[in-house]
C-alpha positions, 0 to 999 in steps of 0.5 A: 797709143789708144785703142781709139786713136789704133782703130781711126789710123787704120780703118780705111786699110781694114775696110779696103781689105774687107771689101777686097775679100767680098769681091769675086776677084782678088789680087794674090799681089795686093792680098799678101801685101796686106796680109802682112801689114794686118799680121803686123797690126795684128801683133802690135793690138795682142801687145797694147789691146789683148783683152778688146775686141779689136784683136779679135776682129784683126785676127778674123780679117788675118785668118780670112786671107790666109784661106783666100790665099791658100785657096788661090794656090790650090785652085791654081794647081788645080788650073794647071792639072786640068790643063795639062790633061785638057790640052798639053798631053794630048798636044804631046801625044799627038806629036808623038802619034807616030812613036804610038803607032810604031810600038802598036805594030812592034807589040802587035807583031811580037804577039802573033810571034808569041802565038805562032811560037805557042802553036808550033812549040809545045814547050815555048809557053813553058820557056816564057811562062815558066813551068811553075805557073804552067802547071799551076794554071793546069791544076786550076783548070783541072779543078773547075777554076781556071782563073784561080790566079786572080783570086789566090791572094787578098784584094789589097795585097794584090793590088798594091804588088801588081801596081808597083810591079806595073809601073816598073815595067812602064818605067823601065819600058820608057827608059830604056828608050835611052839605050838608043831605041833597042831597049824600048824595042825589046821590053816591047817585043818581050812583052809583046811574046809574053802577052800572045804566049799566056793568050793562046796558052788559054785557046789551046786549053779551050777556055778562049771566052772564059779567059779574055773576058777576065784577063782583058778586063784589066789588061785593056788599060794595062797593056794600053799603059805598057804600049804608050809608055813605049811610044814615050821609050821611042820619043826619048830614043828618037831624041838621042839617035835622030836629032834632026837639024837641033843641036842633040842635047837639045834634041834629047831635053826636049824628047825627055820632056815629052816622055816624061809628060806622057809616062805622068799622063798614064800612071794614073791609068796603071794604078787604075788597071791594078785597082781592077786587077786586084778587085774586080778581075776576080768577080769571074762569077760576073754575067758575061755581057756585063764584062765585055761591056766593062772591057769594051768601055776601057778599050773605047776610053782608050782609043779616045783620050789617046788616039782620037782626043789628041787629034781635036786638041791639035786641030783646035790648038794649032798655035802649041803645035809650033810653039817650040818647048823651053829649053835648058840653056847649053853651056858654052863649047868650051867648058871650064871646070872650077877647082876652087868652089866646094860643088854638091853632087848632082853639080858635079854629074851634071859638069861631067856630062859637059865635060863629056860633051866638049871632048866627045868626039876624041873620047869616042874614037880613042874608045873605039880604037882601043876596044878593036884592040882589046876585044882581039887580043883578049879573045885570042888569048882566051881562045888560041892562046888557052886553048879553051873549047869554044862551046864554052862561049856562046853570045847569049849567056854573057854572065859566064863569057865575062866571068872568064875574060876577067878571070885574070887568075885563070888567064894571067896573060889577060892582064896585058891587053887590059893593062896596057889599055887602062894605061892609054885611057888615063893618060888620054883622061888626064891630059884632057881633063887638065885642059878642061879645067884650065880657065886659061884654054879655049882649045877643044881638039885633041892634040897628040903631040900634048898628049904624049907629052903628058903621058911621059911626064906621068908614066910611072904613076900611071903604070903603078896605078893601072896595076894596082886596079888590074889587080883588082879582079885577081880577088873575088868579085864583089870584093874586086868592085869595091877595090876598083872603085876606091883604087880608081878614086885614090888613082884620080886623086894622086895624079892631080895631086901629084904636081905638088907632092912626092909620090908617098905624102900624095897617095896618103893625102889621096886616100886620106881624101876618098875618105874625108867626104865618104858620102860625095864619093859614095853618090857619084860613085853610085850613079857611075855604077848605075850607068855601068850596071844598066850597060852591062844588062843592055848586053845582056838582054839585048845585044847578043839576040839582035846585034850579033847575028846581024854583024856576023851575017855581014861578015864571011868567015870560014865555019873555024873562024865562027865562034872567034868573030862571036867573041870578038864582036860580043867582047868588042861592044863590051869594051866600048861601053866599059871604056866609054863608061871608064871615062865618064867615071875618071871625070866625075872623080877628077871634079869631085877631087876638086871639090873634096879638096876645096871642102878640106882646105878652102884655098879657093876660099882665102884667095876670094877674100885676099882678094878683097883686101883692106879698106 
């Protein structure tokens, strides 16, 4: 084709699209389609027309809406990011102003408790701010510098360590809202005691002037930014512990949701608090007028973007207070798990959520069930059965009191309570679990007679497996973890695989399994252990200081009986979470057996394309 006879086939498209890119307004739609036939012209002129004029012309018109169109995508994120600040957070916070106002009074409270405890206990600033740095801040004074700290290393450094450390604390602060409220509750009261302790410890030293005004010239926005982060700990838990007439997965996708928008709303704000940490906080030498005004400007930006702001946008925005938020579609009541489709690993945690949602009722009550008994007859064995001083055991430190109640070595005889209730748990799992997967089952209850049945069927694999992971804990303990975790797989594994292999060919294929895709198993192994780890610190930093000393205030007990009502609840709870967590790894496994096997041998695959046939 000629160049003449090119230009005269297509000008009228060329001058449509330049007279589109000279308006003010453009139609992303109709730009991209006509980008993509001047591309195409574009092409066919460097081909035939490489050395004229007209590709150049072509190539500027292409260049000239690529830049329309990238500007149009930035300036929509633009839109978005304006919008969410302008109206969505502080819509969300002004839902959440009663979650606000609850975790300012718990930090407000948690203060006076830090400052009392320093005014009536001279070695409480010590116990929480640790007598390396009492010490240390005692020689700044001594010196003529007591706010040395802030000075003590670079600008940068400083800034870049307290912004992380910052948000973890926001982060660990809002998510402990999911251990149903306490966790929120308690990062706030800590902080909160911390906070009123290192405050007064300056008061005491006479140097209350000198240390507000630098120590509140970031904390204005750090301790703001930790404060609503608990409002958005409480707006998750809320969710969880209170789902109101919504269905509670409903309840906590849209609590998740609102906590997380807020924790985005105010990361900014933390980054900026470490910023003047790191390098205004130390311009100590500053006049003071110019730091309070820095201090009262923060708190005034605070008090209006967070409290006063959210109130207008409400009122002015009366139609997004009602508009309910979109939800994550539920899956049905009965969930039927595929064993013929390969599944990645984020699928197979979010099919065991499900999973644990048909069956939670049966699944929470047999876990409650069997920690009364495990939590009794372990600590009597321990206690009576050992003869074990019980000043040995206190509900505070649970790091040594779990230590001994699986120190199997030490206490043979524990193996016996735990045995048998690993046994119970895996065939409750494995008759459940069959059910879930069966296309064929609409029923959701939990039929005993079925079970018993099926526990029969299954007893011997299910005794020599429960051994071989109660053995686990005869070896050293970060050995034991390995060995538990792969002797639980290769358990699952056998058990599913077992209806069609003798016992021998069906452990070697199960082992063989754990290891043909390591890395799905290493993924859900980890998060599993994630859930175990955060359970094991909620005991550990929580349940003995409030939990404890409330049950036991309910129950009357001789003073004899004291210390064994203190192990028993401590071990009690315990073993609810690590059952509860026991199941929640035995159906991970169970799925990721069914995808494994899929993966190595695509059964589910030929039968899909047996299925077809031949035409």
């Amino acid at each position: 084709m000629k160049e003449t006879d090119f230009i005269e086939k297509n000008k009228h498209k060329w001058e449509e699209l330049e007279g589109l890119l000279k308006g003010k307004k453009k139609d992303p739609d109709l730009l991209s389609r006509l980008f993509i036939q001047v591309t195409d012209d574009l092409s066919f002129s460097r081909t035939y027309y490489k050395n004229r004029s007209i590709r150049v012309y072509l190539n500027d018109i292409a260049r000239k809406i690529f830049n329309s169109l990238h500007k149009k995508s930035f300036s929509g994120v633009k839109e978005k990011f304006v919008s969410f600040c302008k109206v969505d957070l502080p819509i969300i916070l002004y839902q959440s102003r009663k979650d606000l106002l609850v975790s300012f009074l718990v930090f407000t409270a948690a203060v006076l408790v830090g400052v009392f405890s320093t005014i009536y206990s001279p070695d409480f600033t010590a116990s929480i701010l640790g007598e390396g740095y009492v010490a240390m801040t005692k020689a700044n004074i001594a010196s003529g510098d007591p706010m040395a700290v802030y000075k003590g290393r670079g600008a940068t450094d400083m800034f870049s360590s307290i912004a992380f450390n910052n948000l973890r604390v926001a982060a660990l602060t809002f998510a402990s809202g999911g251990l149903l409220l306490i966790g929120t509750l308690y990062v706030l009261v800590y902080n909160g005691i911390m906070v009123g302790t290192f405050q007064y410890f300056f008061v005491q030293e006479g140097l209350f002037k000198e240390s507000a005004l630098t120590i509140w010239m970031h904390g204005t926005l750090e301790i703001s930014a930790i404060i609503i982060a608990g409002a958005a700990g409480i707006t998750l838990g809320k969710g969880i512990v209170f789902p109101g007439t919504l269905p509670r997965i409903y309840s906590i996708q849209k609590s998740a949701k609102r906590g997380v928008k807020i924790m985005l709303g105010i990361s900014p704000i933390i980054v900026l608090a470490a910023l003047i940490e790191g390098f205004i906080t130390r311009l100590t030498e500053a006049p003071d007028i110019l730091r309070l005004f820095f201090i009262l400007l923060c708190l005034a930006y605070v008090i209006f973007y967070f409290v006063i702001y959210p109130i207008r946008v409400a009122r002015s925005n009366p139609e997004k207070l009602k508009k309910d938020e979109k939800l994550i579609k539920l899956p049905q009541s009965k969930v039927n798990i595929s064993t013929d489709i390969p599944k990645k690993p984020p699928v197979i945690l979010s099919e065991t959520i499900q999973g644990l949602k048909v069956y939670f009722k049966p699944i929470l009550f047999f876990t409650l069930l069997l920690s009364v008994f495990q939590a009794f007859s372990s600590t009597y064995i321990v206690t009576y059965g050992f003869g074990s001083d019980w000043s040995m055991f206190y509900y505070d430190d649970i790091n040594g009191f779990l230590s001994t109640l699986l120190d199997f070595a030490s206490y043979p005889m524990l193996i016996i309570p735990n045995f048998l209730v690993l046994v119970l748990i895996i065939s409750f799992w494995f008759y459940l679990f069959k059910r879930l997967c069966d296309p064929k089952s609409e029923e959701t209850t939990f039929k005993l007679s079925e079970s018993i049945s099926v526990f029969k069927k299954n007893l011997f694999s299910i005794v020599i497996g429960a051994l071989v992971v109660c053995s686990a804990f005869f070896l050293p303990i970060s050995f034991a973890i390995v060995v538990f975790f792969l002797s639980i797989a290769a358990f699952v594994y056998h058990l599913l695989n077992s209806q069609n292999k003798n016992i021998k060919n069906s452990l070697s294929y199960s082992i063989r399994l754990v290891f043909y895709q390591f890395s799905s198993y290493a993924i859900v192994t980890f998060f599993v252990g994630v859930v175990l780890i955060l359970a094991y610190s909620f005991c550990n930093g929580l349940l003995g200081q409030f939990l404890i000393q409330p049950i036991r205030a309910s129950i009357w007990v001789s003073e004899a009986y004291e210390a064994f009502l203190d192990i028993g609840i401590l071990f009690f709870i315990y073993s609810v979470l690590v059952n509860f967590s026991l199941f929640f790894l035995l159906i991970a496994y169970g799925i990721n057996y069914y995808s494994l096997q899929e993966i190595e041998s695509a059964n589910g695959l030929r039968k899909k394309v047996n299925s077809i046939g031949y035409h």
